[in-house]
N, C-alpha and C positions, 0 to 999 in steps of 0.2 A: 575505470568507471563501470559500474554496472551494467548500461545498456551496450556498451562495446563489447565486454565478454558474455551477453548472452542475445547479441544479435544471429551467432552462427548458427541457434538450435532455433533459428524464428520458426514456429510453426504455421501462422496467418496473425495478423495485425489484432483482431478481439484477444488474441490470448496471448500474445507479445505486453497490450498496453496496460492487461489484466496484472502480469506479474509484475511489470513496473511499476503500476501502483500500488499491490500489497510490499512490494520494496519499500516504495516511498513511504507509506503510511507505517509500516515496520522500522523503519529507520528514526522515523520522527520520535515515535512513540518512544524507541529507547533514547533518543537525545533530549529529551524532555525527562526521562530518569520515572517513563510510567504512567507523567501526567496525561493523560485523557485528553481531559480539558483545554491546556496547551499545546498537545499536540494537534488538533483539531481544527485551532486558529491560527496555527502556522502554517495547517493546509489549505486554508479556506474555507473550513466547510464545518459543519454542525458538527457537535458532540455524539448526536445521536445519530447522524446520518456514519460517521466515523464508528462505532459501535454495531451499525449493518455490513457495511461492507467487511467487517473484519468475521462477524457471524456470517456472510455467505462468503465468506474463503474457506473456511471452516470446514461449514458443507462440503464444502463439494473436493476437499482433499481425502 
């Protein structure tokens, strides 16, 4: 599982739950085969809100 093999490199909890959720929203996205939209409501959360968070990962890599 993801969070068990990269619990050893925690650096502090903001940037632990940061890379978990570009995981998660990464993960979805290709299990939805791309869709946006689908993958969005299977996170819970807006299209466009999903669409920022993936634009300020972006950034800041």
């Amino acid at each position: 599982m993801y969070y068990e093999e990269h619990i050893d490199s925690f650096v502090d909890l903001k940037t632990y739950l940061s890379e978990v959720e570009v995981h998660c929203i990464k993960k979805m996205i290709e299990k939805n085969n791309g869709n946006m939209t689908q993958a969005a409501t299977q996170l819970g959360i807006h299209r466009s809100i999903l669409y920022r968070k993936l634009n300020g990962y972006e950034k800041k890599e």
